[in-house]
N, C-alpha and C positions, 0 to 999 in steps of 0.2 A: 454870709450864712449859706448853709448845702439847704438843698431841697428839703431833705430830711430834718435839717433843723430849723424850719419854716413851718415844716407840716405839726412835729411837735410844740413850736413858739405859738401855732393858733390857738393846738388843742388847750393849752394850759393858759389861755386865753379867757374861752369855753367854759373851763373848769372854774377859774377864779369869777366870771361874770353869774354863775350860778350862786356863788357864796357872796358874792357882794353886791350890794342894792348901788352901788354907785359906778360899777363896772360900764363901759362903754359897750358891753355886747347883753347887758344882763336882761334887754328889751329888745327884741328880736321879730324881724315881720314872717307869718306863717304866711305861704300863700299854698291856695288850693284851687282846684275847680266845681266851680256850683253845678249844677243839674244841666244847667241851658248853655254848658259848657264855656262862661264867663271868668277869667282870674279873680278871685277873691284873697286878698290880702288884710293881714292884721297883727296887729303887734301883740305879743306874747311874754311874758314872763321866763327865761330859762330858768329853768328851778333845780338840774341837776344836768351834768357835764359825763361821762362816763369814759375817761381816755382810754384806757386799753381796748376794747369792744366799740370806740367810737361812735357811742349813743348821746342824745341828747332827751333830757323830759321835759315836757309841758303839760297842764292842769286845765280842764275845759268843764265847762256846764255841759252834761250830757244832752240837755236843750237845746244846743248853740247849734247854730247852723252847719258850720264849722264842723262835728260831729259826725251830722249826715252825707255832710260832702265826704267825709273823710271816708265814712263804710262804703260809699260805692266808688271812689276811686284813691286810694291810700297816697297816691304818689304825689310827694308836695316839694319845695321847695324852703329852706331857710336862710333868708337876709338878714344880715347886721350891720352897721356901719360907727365904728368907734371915730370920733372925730379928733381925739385925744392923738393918737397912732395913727391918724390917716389911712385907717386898715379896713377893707369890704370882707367877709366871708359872704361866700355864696354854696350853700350846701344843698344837693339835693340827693333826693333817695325817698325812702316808704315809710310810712307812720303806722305803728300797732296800737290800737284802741287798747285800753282797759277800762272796762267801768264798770257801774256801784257792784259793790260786793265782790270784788277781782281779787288776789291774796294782794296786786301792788297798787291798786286804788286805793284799799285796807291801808296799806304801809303810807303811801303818800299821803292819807288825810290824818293819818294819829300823829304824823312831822308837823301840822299845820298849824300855826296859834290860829286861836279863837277867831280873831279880828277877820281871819281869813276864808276861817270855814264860815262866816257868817255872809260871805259874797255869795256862796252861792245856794243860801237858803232863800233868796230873796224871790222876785217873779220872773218868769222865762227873759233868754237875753232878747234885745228888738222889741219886746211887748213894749206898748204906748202907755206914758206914767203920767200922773196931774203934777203941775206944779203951781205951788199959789204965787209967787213971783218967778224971774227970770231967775233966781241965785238960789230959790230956798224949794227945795222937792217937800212933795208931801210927807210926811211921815208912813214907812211903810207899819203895815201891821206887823204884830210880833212875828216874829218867826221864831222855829225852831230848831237846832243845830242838824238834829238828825234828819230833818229835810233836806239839809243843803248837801249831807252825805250820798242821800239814796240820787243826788245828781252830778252828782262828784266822777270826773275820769279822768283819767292818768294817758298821754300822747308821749310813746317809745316812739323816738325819732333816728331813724338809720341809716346815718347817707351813705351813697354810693360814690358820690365824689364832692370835692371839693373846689371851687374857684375864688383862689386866693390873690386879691390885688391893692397894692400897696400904693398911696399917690407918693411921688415923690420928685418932685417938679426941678427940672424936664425932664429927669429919666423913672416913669412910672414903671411897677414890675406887677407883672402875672403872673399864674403861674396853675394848673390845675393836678389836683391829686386826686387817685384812686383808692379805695379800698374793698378787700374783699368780703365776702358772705359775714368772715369772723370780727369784721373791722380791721384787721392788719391792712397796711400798708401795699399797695399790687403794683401803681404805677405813680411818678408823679415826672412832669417835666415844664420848660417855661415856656409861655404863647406870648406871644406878642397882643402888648395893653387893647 
């Protein structure tokens, strides 16, 4: 395979882990920096792939820590590790907030079923919950859908490059890709594993 059809074998990768709940990238770890300038990482849902523009989205409680970290400094990194393919993406680049009331916060919660907008009507993320046993949570109090909207936000994910590495025992491959402002394609060549 040429560089180029690597760089497209991820993306449509990407794309299929966003439509399919069983996909080896469809759980993805965000990582960011906290306040006191600590890595924070966490695993994420891909919820949409965007190949020509080389975007990725993700769905956050506007609560989340995650959130804040994101407004004072956007710049994150995204890991996946499909065990299936023996395949690492490592993407990094800048993250655009939207949230409640955004036209594509709007768009991504009217996609959502129920079961889903209903995650995040619940109480802030981290808040401390009772549990009457180790298995069984309290029962929260009702909530309301349109609460969990006015907390709902939409994470535009836009990397700058790509670090793509394949195990392949004993000849592992690397390989790092560029892209530019538009998502096209700028550079891509192989490093050693």
């Amino acid at each position: 395979m040429s560089l180029t059809d690597i760089d497209a074998s991820a993306w449509a990768e990407l794309e299929t882990a966003a439509a399919n709940p069983h996909s080896g990238f469809r759980y993805v770890n965000l990582c960011s920096v906290d306040a006191e300038a600590r890595a924070q990482a966490r695993m994420v849902v891909l919820r949409s792939a965007d190949v020509p523009t080389r975007s990725l989205e993700f769905h956050t409680d506007t609560r989340s820590p995650k959130w804040r970290e994101l407004s004072a400094n956007p710049e994150v990194t995204v890991l996946g590790f499909c065990p299936r393919a023996q395949l690492q993406l490592r993407l990094q680049g800048r993250v655009e907030r939207h949230g409640p009331g955004s036209e594509i916060a709007d768009a991504a919660w009217n996609g959502l079923p129920g079961r889903t907008r209903m995650t995040y009507a619940g109480g802030p993320p981290g808040d401390e919950r009772a549990f009457e046993t180790i298995d069984v949570p309290v029962p929260p109090d009702p909530v309301d859908e349109a609460e969990g909207k006015a907390r709902f936000g939409v994470l535009r994910f836009r990397p700058r490059t790509l670090d793509w590495f394949e195990l392949r025992q004993p000849d592992n491959r690397r390989a790092i890709f560029a892209y530019d402002e538009t998502g096209a394609l700028a550079s891509c060549r192989w490093v050693n594993p």
